[in-house]
C-alpha positions in Angstrom: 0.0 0.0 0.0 1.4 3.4 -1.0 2.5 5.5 1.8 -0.4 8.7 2.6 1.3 11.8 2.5 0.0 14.8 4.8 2.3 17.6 5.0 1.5 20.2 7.9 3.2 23.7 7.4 4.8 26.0 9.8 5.2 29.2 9.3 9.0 29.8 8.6 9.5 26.0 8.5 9.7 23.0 5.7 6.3 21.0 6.2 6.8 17.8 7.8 5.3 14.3 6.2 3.0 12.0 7.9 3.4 8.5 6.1 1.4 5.3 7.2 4.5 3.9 8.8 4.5 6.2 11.4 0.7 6.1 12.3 -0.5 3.5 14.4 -2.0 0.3 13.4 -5.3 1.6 14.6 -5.5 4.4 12.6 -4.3 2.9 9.7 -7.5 1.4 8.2 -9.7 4.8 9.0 -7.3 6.8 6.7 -7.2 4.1 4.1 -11.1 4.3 4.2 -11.7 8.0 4.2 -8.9 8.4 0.6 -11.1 5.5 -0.8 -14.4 7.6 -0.5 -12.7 10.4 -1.8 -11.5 8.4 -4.5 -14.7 7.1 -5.3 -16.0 10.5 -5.7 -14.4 11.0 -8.9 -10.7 11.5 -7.3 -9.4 8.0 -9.1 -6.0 8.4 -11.3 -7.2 7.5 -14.8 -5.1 5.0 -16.3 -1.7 6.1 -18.0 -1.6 9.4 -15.9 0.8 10.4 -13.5 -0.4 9.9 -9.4 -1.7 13.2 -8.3 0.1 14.8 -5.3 -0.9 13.9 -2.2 -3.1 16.6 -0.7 -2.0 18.0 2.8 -3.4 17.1 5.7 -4.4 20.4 7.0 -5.8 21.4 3.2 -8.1 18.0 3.6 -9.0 19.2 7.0 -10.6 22.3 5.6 -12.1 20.5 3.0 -14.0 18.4 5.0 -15.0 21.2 7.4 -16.2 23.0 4.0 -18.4 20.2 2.9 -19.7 18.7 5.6 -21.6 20.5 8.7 -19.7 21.1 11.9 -21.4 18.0 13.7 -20.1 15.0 16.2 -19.4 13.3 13.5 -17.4 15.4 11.1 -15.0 15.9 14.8 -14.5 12.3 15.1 -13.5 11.9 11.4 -10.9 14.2 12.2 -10.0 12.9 14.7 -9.2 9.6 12.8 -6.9 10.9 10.2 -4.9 13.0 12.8 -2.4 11.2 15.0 -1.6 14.1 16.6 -2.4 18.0 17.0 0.6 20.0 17.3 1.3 23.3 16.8 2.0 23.4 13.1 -0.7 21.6 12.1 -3.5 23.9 14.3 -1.7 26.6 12.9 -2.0 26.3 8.9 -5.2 24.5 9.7 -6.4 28.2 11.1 -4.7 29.5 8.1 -6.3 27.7 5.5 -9.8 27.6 6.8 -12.3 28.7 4.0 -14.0 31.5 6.4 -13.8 32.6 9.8 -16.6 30.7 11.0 -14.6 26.9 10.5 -11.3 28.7 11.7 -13.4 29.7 15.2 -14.8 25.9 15.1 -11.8 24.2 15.2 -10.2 26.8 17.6 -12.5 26.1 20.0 -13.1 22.4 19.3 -9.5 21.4 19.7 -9.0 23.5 23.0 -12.2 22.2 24.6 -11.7 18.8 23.6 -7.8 18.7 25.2 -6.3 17.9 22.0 -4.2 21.2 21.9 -3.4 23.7 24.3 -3.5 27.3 22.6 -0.1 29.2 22.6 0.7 32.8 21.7 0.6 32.8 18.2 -2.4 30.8 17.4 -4.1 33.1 20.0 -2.8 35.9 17.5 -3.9 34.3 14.1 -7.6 33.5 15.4 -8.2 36.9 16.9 -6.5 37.7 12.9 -8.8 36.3 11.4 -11.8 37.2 13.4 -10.6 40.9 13.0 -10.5 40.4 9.6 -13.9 39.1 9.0 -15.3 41.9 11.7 -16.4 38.9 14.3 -14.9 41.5 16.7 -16.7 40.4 20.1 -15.2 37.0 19.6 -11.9 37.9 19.1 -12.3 40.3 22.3 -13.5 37.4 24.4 -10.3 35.2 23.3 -7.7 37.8 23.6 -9.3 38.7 27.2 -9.4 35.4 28.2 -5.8 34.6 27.4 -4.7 35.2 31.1 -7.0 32.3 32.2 -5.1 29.9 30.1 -1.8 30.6 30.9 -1.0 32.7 28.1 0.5 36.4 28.4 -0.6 39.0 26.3 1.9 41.3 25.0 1.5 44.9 22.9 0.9 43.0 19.3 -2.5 41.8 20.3 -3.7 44.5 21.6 -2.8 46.5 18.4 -4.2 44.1 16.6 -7.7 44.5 17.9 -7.4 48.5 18.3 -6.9 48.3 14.4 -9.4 45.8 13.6 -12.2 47.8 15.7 -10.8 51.0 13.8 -10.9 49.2 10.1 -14.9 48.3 11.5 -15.4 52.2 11.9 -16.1 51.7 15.6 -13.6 54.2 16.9 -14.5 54.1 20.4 -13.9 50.6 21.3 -10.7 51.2 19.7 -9.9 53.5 22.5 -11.7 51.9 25.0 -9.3 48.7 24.6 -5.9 51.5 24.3 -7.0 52.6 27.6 -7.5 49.0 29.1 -3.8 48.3 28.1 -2.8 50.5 31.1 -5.4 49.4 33.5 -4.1 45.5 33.0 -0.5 46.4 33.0 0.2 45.6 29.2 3.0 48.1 28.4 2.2 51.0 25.4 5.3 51.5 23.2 5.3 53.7 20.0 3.5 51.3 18.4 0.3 51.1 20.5 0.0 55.4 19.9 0.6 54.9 16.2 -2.2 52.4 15.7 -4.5 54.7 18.0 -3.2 57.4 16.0 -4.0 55.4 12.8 -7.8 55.0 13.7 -8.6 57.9 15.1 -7.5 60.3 12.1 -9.0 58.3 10.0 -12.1 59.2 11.5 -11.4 63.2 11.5 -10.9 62.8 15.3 -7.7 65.2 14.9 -8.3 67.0 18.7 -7.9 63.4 20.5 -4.8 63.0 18.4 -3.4 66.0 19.6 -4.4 65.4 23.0 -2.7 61.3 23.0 0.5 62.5 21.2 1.1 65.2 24.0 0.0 62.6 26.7 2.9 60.4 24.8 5.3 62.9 25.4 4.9 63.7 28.4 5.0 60.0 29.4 8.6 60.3 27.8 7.7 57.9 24.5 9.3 59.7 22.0 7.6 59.6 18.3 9.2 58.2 15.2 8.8 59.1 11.7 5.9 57.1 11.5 4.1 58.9 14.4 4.8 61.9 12.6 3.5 60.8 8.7 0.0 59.2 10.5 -1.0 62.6 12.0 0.2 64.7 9.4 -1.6 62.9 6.9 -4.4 62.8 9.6 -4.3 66.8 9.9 -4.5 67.4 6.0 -7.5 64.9 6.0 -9.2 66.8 8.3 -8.0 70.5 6.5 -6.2 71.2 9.6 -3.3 72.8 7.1 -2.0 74.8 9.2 -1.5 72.4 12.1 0.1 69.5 9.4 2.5 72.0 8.7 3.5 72.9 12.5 4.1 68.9 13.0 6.2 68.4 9.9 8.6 71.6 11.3 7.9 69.8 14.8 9.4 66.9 13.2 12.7 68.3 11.8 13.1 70.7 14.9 13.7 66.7 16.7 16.2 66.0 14.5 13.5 63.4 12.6 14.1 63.7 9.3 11.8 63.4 6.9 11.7 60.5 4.4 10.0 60.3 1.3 6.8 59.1 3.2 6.4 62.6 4.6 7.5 64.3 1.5 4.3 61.8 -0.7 2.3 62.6 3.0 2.9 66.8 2.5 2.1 66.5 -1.0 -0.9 64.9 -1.2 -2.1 66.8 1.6 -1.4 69.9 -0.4 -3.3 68.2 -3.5 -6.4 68.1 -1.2 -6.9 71.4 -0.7 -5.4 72.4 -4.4 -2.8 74.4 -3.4 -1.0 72.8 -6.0 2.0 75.1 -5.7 2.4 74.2 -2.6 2.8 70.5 -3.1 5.1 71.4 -6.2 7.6 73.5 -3.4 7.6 70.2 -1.4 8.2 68.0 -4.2 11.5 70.4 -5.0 12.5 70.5 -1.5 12.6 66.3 -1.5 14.9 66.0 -4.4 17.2 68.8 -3.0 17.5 67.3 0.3 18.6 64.2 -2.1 15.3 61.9 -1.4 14.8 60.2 -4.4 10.8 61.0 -5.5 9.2 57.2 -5.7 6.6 56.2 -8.2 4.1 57.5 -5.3 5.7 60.8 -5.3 4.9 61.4 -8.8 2.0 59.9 -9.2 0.4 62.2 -6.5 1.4 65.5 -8.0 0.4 64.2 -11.6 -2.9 63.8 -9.5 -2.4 67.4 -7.9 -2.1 68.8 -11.8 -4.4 66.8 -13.5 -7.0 67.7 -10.5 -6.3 71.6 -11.3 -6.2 71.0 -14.8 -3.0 71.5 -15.9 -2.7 68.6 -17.7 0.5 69.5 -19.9 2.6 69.6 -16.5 0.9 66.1 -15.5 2.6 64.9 -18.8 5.7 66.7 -18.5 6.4 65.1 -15.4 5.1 61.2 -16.6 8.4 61.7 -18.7 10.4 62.7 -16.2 9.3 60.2 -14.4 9.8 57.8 -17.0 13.4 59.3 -17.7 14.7 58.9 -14.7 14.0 54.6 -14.6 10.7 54.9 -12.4 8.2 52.9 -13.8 4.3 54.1 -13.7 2.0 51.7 -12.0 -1.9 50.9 -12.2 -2.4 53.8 -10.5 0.1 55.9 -12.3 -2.2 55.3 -15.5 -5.2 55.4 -14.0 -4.9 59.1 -12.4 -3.1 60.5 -15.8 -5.9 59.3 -18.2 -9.0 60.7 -16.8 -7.0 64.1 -16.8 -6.3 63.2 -20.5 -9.8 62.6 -21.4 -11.4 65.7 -19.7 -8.9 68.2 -21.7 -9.6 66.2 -24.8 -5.9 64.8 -25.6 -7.4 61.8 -27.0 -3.8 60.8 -29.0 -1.8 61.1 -26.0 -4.5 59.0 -24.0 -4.8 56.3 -26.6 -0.5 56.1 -26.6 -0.4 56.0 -22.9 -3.3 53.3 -23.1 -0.8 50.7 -25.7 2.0 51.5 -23.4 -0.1 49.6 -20.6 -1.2 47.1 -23.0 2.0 46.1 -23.6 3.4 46.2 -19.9 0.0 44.4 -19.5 -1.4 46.6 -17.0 -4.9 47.5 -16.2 -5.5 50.5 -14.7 -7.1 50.1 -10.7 -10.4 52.0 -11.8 -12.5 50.1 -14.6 -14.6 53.4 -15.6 -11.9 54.7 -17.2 -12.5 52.5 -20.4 -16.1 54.2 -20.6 -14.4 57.8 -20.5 -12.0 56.8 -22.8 -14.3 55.1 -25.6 -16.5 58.2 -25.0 -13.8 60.7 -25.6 -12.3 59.0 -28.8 -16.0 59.1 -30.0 -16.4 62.7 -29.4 -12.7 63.1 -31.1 -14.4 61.4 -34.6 -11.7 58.6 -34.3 -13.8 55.3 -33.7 -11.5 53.2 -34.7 -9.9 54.3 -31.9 -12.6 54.2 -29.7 -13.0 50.0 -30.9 -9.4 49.4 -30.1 -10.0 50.7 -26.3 -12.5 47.7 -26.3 -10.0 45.5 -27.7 -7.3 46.7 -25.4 -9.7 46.0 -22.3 -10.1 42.3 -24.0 -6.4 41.9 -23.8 -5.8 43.3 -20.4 -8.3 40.7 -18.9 -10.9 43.7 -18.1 -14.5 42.9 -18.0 -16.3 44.8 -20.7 -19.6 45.8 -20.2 -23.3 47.0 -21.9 -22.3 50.7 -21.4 -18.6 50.1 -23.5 -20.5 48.3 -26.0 -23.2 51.0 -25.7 -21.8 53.8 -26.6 -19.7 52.3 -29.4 -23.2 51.0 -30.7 -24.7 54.2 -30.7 -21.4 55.9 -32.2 -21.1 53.3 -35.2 -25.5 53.9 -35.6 -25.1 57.7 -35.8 -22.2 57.8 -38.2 -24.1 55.4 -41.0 -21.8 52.5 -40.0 -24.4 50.4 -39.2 -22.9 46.5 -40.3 -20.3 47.6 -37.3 -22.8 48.5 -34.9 -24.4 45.2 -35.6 -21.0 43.1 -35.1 -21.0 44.7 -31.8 -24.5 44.0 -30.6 -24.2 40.4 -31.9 -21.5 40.0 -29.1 -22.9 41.5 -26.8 -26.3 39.2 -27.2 -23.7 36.2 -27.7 -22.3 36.5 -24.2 -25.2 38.5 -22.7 -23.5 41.4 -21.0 -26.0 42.9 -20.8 -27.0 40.1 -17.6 -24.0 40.1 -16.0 -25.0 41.5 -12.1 -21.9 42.9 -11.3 -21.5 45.5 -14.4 -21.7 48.8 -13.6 -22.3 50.6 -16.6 -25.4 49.4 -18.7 -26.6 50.9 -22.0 -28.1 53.7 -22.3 -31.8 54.1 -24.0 -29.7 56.3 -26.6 -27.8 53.5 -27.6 -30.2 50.6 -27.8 -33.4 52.7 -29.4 -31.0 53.5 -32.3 -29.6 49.8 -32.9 -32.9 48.4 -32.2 -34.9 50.9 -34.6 -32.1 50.1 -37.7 -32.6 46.2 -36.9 -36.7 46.8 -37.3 -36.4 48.7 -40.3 -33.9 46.3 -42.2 -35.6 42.9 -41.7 -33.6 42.0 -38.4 -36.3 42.8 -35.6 -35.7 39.0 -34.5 -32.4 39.8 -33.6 -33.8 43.4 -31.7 -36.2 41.3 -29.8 -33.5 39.3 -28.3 -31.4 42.1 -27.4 -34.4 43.7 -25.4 -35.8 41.0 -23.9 -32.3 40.7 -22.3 -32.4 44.1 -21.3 -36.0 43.6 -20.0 -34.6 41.6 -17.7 -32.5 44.2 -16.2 -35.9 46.5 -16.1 -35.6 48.4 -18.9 -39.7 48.4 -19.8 -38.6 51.6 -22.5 -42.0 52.6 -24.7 -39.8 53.9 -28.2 -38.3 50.2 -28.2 -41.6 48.4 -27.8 -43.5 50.4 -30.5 -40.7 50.0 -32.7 -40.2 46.0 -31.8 -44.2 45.8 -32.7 -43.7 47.8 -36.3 -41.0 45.5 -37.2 -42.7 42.2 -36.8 -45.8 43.9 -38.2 -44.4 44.5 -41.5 -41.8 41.3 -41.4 -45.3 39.6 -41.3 -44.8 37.9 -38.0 -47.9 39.7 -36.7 -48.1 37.0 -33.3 -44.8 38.0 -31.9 -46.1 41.5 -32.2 -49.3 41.2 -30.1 -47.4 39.9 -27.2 -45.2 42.6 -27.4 -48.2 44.4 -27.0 -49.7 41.9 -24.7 -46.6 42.4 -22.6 -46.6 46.1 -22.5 -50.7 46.0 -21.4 -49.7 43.8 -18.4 -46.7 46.1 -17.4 -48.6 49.5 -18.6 -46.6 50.7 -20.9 -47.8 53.0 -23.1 -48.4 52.1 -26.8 -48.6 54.4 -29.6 -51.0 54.0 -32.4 -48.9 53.4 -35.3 -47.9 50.2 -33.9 -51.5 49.4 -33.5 -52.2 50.0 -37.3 -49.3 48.4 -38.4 -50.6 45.4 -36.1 -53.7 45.2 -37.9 -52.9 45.8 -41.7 -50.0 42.7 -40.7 -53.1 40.2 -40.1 -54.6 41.6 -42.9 -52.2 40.8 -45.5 -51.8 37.4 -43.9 -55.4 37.2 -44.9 -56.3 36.8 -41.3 -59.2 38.9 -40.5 -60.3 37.8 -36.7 -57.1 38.0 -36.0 -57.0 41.9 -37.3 -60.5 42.3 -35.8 -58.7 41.0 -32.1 -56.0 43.8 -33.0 -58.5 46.7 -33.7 -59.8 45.6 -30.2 -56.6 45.9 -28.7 -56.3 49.4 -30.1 -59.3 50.3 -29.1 -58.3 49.2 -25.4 -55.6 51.1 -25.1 -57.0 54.0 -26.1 -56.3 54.7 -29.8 -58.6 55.6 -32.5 -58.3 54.0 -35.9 -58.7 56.2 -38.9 -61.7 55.3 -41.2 -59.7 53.3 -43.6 -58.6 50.9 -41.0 -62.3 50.2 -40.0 -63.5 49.6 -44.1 -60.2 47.6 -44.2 -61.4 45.2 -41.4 -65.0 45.0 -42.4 -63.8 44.3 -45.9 -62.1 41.7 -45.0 -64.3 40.0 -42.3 -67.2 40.1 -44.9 -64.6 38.8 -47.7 -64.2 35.2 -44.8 -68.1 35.2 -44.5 -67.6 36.6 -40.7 -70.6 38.6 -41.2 -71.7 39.1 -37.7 -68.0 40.4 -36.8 -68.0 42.7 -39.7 -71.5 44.1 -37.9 -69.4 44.7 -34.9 -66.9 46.6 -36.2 -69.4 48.8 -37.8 -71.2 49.4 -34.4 -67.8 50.3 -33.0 -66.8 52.6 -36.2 -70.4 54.1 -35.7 -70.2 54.9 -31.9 -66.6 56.3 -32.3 -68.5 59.2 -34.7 -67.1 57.6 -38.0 -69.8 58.2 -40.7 -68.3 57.2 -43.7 -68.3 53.8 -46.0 -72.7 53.8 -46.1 -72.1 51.3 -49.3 -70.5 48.8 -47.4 -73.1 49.5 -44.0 -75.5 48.8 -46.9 -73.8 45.6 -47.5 -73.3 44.3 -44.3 -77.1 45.3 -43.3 -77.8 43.1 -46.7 -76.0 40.5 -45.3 -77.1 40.2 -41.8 -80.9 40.2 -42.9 -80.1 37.5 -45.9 -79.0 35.2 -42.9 -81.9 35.9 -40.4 -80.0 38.4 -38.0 -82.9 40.2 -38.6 -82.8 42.0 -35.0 -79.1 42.7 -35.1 -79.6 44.2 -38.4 -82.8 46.4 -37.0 -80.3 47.6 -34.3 -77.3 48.8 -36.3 -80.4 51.0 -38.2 -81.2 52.2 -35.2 -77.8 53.2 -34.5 -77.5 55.2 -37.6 -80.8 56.5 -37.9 -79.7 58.0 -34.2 -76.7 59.1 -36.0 -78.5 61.2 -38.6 -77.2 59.1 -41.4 -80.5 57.2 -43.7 -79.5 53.2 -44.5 -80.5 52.8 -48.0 -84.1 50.9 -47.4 -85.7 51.1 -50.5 -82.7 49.1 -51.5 -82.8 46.4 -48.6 -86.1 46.0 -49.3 -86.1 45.2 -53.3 -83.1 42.8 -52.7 -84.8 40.8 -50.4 -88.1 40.0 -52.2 -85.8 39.3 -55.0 -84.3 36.9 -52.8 -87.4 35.5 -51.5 -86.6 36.7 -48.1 -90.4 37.5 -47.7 -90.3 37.1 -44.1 -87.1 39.4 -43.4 -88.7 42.1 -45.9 -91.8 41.7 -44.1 -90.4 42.6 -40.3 -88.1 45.1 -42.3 -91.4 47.1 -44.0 -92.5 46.5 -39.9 -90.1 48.2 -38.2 -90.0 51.4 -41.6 -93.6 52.0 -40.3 -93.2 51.6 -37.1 -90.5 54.2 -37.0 -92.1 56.5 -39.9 -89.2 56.1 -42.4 -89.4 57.5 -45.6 -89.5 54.4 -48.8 -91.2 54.4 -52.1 -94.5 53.4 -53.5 -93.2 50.9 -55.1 -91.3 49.0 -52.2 -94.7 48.9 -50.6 -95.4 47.0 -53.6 -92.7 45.0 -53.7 -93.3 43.4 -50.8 -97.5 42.7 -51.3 -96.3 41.2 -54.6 -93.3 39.1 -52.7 -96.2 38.1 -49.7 -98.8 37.4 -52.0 -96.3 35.4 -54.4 -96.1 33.2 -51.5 -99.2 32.2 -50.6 -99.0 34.6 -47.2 -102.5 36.6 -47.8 -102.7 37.6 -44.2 -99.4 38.9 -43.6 -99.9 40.5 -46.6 -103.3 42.0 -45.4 -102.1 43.2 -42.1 -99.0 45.0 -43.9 -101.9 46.5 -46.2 -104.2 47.9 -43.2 -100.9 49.5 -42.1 -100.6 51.2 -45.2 -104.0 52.2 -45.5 -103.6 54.1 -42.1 -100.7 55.6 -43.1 -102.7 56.9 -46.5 -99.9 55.1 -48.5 -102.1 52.6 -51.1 -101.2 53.7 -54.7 -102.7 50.6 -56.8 -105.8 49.3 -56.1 -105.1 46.5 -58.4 -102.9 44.7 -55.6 -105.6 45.3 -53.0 -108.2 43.7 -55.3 -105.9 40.5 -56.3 -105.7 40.4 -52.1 -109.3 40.5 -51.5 -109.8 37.6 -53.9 -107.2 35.6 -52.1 -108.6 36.5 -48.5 -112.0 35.3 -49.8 -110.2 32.2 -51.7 -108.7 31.4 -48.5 -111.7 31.4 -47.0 -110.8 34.8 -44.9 -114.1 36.3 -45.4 -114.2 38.3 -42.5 -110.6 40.3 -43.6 -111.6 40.6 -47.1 -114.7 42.4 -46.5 -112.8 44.9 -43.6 -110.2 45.2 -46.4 -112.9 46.4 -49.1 -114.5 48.7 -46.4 -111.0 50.4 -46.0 -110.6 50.7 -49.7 -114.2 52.5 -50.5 -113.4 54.6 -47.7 -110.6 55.9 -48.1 -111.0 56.1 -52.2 -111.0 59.8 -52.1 -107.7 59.9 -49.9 -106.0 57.6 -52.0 -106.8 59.4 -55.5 -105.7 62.3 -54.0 -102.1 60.9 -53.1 -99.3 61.6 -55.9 -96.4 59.6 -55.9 -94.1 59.3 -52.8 -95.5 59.7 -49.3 -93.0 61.5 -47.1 -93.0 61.2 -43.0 -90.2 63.0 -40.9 -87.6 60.2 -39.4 -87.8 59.3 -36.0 -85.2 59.8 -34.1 
């Protein structure tokens, strides 16, 4: 059996080996078993490759307390593959630990369970790593209850926690504990004041500085440079110039000389408060005294210049800089090219950019890249502005939708368009438009211009996928829906634009009406007219109005599938919206509807344009049904004319005696006659006469001779009637 390698680190020392040989015989069968499980979950060496390295035994430690919960169980399995705890193995175990939480586990575990007693420095690398992860009551507890174990604290702890409570923000504890230093007898060197001093300038707390760094005095602890560079740079955080300025002659008048970290310190502080001359005399007085200006010296007064826009010396001096062997760095880069980009010195931005390109450097702040593909768009050079994209490819630097954004919208409003559209096909290929931790998105600009191209040259597919992506990032914008909807419409993919539409109703987004028309006249090329009468609803809904050739369009083509009744509802809508146009095809669908027996539905759409003012052609209705043989549906017709006092002609009176009589019905023709006869509107006497004989064939004596009495009666009234009887219309 091979041997198991475990290696536990120390800090400054090889890691030792733990080999099967030198465990026991006991243990020897729980290791074998725990490597086969891992081995069996998909850790086997394939055949013909090399043995992996064995893994470490602390490193398989954290694994296990990474996977598994912290239980009974998981304990004893350490327990098992560990022969023994010793110090460098509790160590790099607290090292390695995937978070803070396992480290504090196995901290505790390990004490309370007696398999290690705690020494100084794994006191100091738990109360670390607490800090660290800002568990800062724990780490309290354990350094306070060091004493009770047999442990002595010393300063380094107690800095430690003063700076991890001062990286939290919570200044006051970080005093509270400097001040309990003296109270338990733990001695305060230099080093405790500078990391009281560190937290509490931070924090603008510049008065308690003072007061601590006299009390240090006058305890005899004498400052050192660094004292002095933490409250200067403390002093000039807070604008306390004049009092940075006292410290730093303070500081020489002791015979502490100032290094360059004083020198960078004055200088930035200067740069702060933009007294940029200042911060230049400082910079000269550095080199004189024959301190050598670090890449931090320069880069903070090519800050100070480019942060008072005097951008020419910020360049002067990045040669210099480079001229003398000092080498810019990430931030070097990054605090010369915004200064570049605001006064518009695009060529000596894009230089600068392939001179970190080719060191492979990316600057610290990301936005940059924005600024810079902006500016080289605004300079007319974008081919330019697309290498910055590919530079940011190279350099390993996320790009994002507002990059790709703004080079879209560049490319669009130049006439470039089959660029703009190799863009936006990456950008939909590896959606960045999704990716959560962008921050930079495209602007409505940018994707309304794209996006109304793609729908007016046969690619809306392709602008539907872009926005649905950007939908998902709640972008809901009204130009791009409309213009999503008019690009199906006339691709002829009229479905996919009414749930466009469908979508925007459910999330209220407003619609405009050309999208709606171009909706409809989509489904009516398809020859699909319920579906176009579904989309004039939908219009409707939301608020629109269609034009009056939109509603003839629809009815024409309803009536051309047979969808009579449907065609009738259009026209009821068309007449309630106040359209009065198109009476030949009203005539036709009124036609219609009484040809099929909707006798009622077509009495009511007269009603509804009688109440409009407009007169149906009923003399017409009426001769194309008893041509038809619709006697019945002429008969309530000529019902419903008298009943409402319309005006018609003699002759479609006639008409309709001939077309009842023709059919055998004598009394429905007789009871159409007496209404007549009221109204004073009998003009041949021959029909009468032809319907007497059939009442009396019929053996309706009783109606014949009422008939004959009307017609003797009202002889004189009837002679005296010339041609066509006219009655105001009801309304």
């Amino acid at each position: 059996m091979a041997s198991l390698c475990a290696s536990r680190s120390a800090i400054f020392k090889p890691k030792k080996l733990l080999t099967i040989s030198a465990t026991p015989l006991c243990l020897r069968s729980t290791i074998f078993f725990y490597n086969t499980e891992s081995l069996n979950n998909h850790e086997r060496i394939p055949k013909g490759n090399s043995p992996k390295p064995q893994e470490k035994l602390e490193d398989l430690i954290c694994r296990m307390m990474s996977t598994r919960a912290w239980t009974t169980r998981l304990q004893n399995s350490i327990r098992n593959i560990v022969p023994s705890f010793d110090h460098e193995l509790v160590y790099n175990v607290l090292h390695s630990a995937k978070n803070s939480e396992h480290a504090l586990q196995f901290f505790r575990w390990v004490e309370r369970s007696g398999l290690f007693r705690h020494d100084r420095e794994t006191h100091f690398k738990i109360i670390q790593i607490l800090g660290r992860a800002e568990k800062l009551n724990h780490a309290r507890c354990i350094l306070l209850d060091m004493p009770n174990k047999g442990v002595d604290w010393d300063e380094d702890l107690w800095v430690l926690m003063i700076d991890s409570y001062g990286k939290a923000g919570i200044v006051q504890e970080s005093v509270k504990l400097f001040q309990k230093m003296e109270e338990l007898g733990v001695e305060r060197t230099v080093k405790s004041y500078n990391a009281l001093f560190n937290v509490i300038t931070r924090r603008g707390r510049y008065m308690m500085a003072k007061r601590y760094f006299n009390r240090m005095v006058n305890q005899g602890i004498e400052p050192t440079g660094h004292t002095y560079n933490l409250l200067i740079w403390g002093f000039f955080l807070s604008s306390k110039v004049d009092t940075a300025i006292r410290f730093f002659e303070d500081m020489k008048g002791k015979g502490i000389m100032p290094d360059v970290v004083t020198y960078n310190t004055m200088i930035n502080g200067y740069n702060c408060v933009k007294k940029i001359e200042e911060a230049e005399k400082y910079f000269v007085e550095m080199k004189a005294r024959n301190i050598e200006p670090n890449v931090i010296s320069y880069t903070t007064l090519i800050k100070g210049y480019s942060a008072v826009e005097r951008i020419d010396d910020a360049l002067k001096l990045f040669e210099e800089m480079k001229s003398f062997g000092i080498k810019p760095n990430a931030i070097t880069y990054s605090t010369l090219l915004p200064g570049l980009c605001d006064a518009q010195k695009m060529s000596e931005a894009g230089t600068i950019l392939k001179e970190m390109e080719e060191r492979y450097i990316a600057p610290k702040d990301n936005s940059i890249f924005i600024r810079l593909i902006s500016g080289q768009c605004e300079a007319g050079d974008l081919d330019a502005a697309a290498d910055v994209l590919k530079t940011m490819i190279r350099l390993s630097v996320p790009t994002e939708a507002g990059h790709y954004g703004v080079l879209i919208e560049n490319f669009c409003k130049a006439g470039i368009y089959d660029r703009a559209v190799k863009f936006l096909d990456k950008l939909i290929e590896k959606e960045i438009v999704l990716r959560p931790q962008s921050s930079s998105s495209m602007e409505t600009s940018a994707y309304n211009l794209i996006i109304d191209y793609l729908c007016n040259n046969g690619q809306t597919g392709k602008a539907e996928t872009l926005f649905r992506q950007l939908m998902k990032t709640g972008i809901q914008d009204p130009i791009a829906f409309n213009n999503l909807v008019c690009g199906h419409s006339r691709e002829g993919v009229p479905d996919s634009a009414f749930e466009l539409l469908k979508i925007m109703g459910r999330r209220k987004v407003l619609s405009d009406s050309i999208a709606h028309k171009s909706l409809v006249e989509s489904y009516l090329k398809k020859g699909e007219p319920a579906d176009a009468k579904a989309a004039l609803d939908n219009m409707l809904e939301h608020g629109h109005d269609p034009d009056s050739l939109l509603y003839r369009s629809v009815m024409e083509s309803l009536m051309g599938d047979g969808r009579v009744q449907t065609a009738s509802r259009v026209m009821k809508i068309m007449l309630e919206k106040g359209v009065k146009e198109h009476m030949d095809l009203i005539s036709t669908i009124l036609e219609a509807l009484l040809m099929r027996g909707h006798v009622e539905e077509a009495f009511g759409r007269i009603e509804l344009l009688l109440h409009n003012s407009l007169s149906p052609d009923l003399d017409g209705l009426l001769s194309v049904l008893c041509e038809k043989g619709k006697t019945t549906a002429a008969l309530k017709l000529l019902d419903f004319i008298l009943e409402r006092n319309c005006n018609i002609d003699f002759s479609s009176y006639d008409k309709v005696l001939d077309s009842l009589l023709a059919a055998g019905k004598t009394l429905n023709a007789y009871s159409i006659l007496c209404k007549m006869m009221e109204n004073g509107g009998v003009k041949d006497h021959k029909s009468c006469e032809e319907l007497i004989k059939s009442l009396n064939d019929e053996g309706n004596t009783k109606q014949a001779d009422i008939l004959r009495r009307m017609i003797l009666g009202k002889e004189t009234t009837l002679d005296s009637k010339k041609g066509k009887k006219k009655t105001p219309i009801a309304t």
